[in-house]
C-alpha positions as CSV (number, residue, x, y, z in Angstrom):
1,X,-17.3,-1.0,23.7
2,X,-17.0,3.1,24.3
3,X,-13.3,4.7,23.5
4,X,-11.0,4.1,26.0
5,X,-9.7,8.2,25.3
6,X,-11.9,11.2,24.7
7,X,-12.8,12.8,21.6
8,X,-10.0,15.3,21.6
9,X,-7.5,12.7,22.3
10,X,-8.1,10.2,19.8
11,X,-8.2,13.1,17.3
12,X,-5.0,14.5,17.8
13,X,-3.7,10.3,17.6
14,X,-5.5,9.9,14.2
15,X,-4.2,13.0,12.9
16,X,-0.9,11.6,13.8
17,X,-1.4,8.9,10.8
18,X,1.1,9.4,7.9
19,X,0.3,9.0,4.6
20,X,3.0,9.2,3.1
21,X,7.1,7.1,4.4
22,X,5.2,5.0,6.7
23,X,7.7,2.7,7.4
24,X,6.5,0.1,4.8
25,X,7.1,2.5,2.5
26,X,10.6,3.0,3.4
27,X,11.3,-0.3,3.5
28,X,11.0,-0.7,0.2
29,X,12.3,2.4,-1.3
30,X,15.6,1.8,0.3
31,X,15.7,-1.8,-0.8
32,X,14.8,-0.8,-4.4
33,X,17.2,1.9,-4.1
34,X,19.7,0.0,-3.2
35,X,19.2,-2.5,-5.8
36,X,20.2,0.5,-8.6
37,X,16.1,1.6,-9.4
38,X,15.7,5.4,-9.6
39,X,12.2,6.6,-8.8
40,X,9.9,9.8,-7.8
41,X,8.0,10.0,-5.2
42,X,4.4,10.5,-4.8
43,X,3.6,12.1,-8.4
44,X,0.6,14.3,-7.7
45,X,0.4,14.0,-11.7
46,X,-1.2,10.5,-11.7
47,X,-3.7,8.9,-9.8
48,X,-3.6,8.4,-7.2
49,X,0.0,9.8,-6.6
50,X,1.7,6.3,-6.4
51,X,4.2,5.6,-3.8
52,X,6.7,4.9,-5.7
53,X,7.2,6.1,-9.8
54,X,9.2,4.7,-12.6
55,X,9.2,6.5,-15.4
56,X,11.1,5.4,-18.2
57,X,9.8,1.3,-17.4
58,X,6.0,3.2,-17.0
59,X,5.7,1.4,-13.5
60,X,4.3,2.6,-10.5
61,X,3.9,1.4,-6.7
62,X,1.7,1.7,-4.3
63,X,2.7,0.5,-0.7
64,X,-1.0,0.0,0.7
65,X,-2.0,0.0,4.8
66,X,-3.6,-3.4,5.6
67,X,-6.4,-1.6,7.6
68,X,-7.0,1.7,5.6
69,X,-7.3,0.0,2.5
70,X,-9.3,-3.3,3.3
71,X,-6.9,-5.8,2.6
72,X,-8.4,-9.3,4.2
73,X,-5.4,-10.4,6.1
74,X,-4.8,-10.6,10.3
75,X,-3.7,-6.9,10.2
76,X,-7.3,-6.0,9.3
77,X,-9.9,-5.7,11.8
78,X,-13.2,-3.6,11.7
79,X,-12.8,-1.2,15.0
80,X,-15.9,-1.6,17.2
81,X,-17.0,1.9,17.8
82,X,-18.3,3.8,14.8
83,X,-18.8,0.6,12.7
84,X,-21.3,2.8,10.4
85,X,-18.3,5.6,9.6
86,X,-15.6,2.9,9.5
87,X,-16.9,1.2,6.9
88,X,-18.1,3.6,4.8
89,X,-14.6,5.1,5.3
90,X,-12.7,2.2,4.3
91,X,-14.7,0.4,1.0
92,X,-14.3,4.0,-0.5
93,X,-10.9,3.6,-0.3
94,X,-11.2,0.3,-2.0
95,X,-13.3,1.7,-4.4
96,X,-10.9,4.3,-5.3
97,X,-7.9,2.0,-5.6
98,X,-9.8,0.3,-8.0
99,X,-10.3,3.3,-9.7
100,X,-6.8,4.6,-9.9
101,X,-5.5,1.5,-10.8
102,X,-7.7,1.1,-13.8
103,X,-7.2,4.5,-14.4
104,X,-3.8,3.8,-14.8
105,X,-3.5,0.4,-16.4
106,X,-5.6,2.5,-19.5
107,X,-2.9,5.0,-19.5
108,X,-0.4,2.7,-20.3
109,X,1.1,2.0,-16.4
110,X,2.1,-1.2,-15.2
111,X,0.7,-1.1,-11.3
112,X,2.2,-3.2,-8.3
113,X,0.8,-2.9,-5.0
114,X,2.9,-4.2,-1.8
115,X,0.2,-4.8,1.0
116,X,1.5,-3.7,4.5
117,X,1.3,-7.7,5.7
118,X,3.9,-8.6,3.6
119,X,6.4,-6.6,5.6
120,X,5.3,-6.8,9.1
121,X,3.2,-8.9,11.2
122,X,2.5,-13.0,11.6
123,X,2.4,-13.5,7.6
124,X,5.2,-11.4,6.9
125,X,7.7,-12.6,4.0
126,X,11.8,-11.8,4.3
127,X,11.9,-8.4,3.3
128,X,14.5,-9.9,0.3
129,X,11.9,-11.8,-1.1
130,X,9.3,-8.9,-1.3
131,X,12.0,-6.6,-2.9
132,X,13.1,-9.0,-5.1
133,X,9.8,-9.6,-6.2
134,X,9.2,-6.0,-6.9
135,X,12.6,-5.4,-8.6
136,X,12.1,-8.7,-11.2
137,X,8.8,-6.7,-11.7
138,X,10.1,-3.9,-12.7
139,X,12.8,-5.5,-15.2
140,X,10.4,-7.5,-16.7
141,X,6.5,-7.8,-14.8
142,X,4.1,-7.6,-17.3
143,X,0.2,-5.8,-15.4
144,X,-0.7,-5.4,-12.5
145,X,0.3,-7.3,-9.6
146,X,0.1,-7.9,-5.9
147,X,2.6,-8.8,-3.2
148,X,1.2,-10.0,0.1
149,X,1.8,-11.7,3.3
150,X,0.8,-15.2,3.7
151,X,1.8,-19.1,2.6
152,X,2.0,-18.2,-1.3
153,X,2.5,-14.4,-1.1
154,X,0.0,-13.3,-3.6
155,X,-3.6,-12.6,-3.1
C-alpha cells in the first residue's frame, strides 16, 4: 500500500517524533517525583542516556516506545511500506538496548525498562501500579527488570 502523504510531508511528521518527555515518560517522572525520588535526566554520561537516573541507589530507567524499540505487544506493528528500512531500523535498536543494558549491568547499574504498553493502550496497567512497581524497585529491586502491559505485567 503507497503512502497516503508525499515524501516531504511524512518527513516533516517523522521529524516531529520526540525522543525525549514523550508523554510516557512524563508520566512516570511525575509519579516518581511525587513519591519523594530525585533523579537526572537523560545522562549523556552512560549508555544509552537513560530516561531517568538515580544516582546514589545506581538505578537507571528507560521508558521504551512499543514500536521503535520492538517490543511484541498490540502497539507494535511492522508499517507496510519500506518493510526492508523498517526493519533494519528497528532490530538495531533492539540490538543496542541490549547493548546498553549489558553495558550497564557490568558497570554496576541496576536497569528497569517501562515499555510504552504499560501506560497506554488495550493492555495498559493503572498508572499506580506501574509507579509503584518502579518505586519498590528502586528501594529495594535487585537487576534488571521489565514493566509491561498485559495480564501478568512482565514480559
Amino acid at each position: 500500500m503507497p503512502d497516503v502523504v508525499d515524501a516531504a510531508t511524512r518527513s516533516r511528521m517523522m521529524s516531529g517524533i520526540r525522543g525525549k518527555d514523550t508523554q510516557p515518560e512524563m508520566i512516570v517522572r511525575r509519579g516518581l517525583h511525587s513519591r519523594g525520588f530525585r533523579f537526572r535526566l537523560h545522562d549523556k554520561r552512560l549508555p544509552g542516556s537513560p530516561d531517568l537516573v538515580f544516582p546514589g541507589r545506581r538505578a537507571v530507567i528507560f521508558v521504551h516506545g512499543c514500536f521503535w524499540h520492538g517490543h511484541s505487544c498490540h502497539l507494535f506493528r511492522m508499517p507496510a511500506t519500506r518493510q526492508e528500512f523498517w526493519c533494519s531500523k528497528i532490530e538495531g535498536n533492539t540490538a543496542r538496548d541490549k547493548v546498553v543494558e549489558a553495558t550497564l549491568v557490568a558497570d554496576g547499574w541496576r536497569v528497569l525498562t517501562i515499555w510504552e504498553c504499560a501506560l497506554k493502550g488495550r493492555e495498559r496497567l493503572p498508572v499506580d501500579t506501574v509507579l509503584d512497581r518502579a518505586a519498590a524497585w528502586l528501594v529495594a529491586g535487585p537487576g534488571p527488570e521489565t514493566i509491561a502491559g498485559g495480564a501478568n505485567g512482565a514480559v
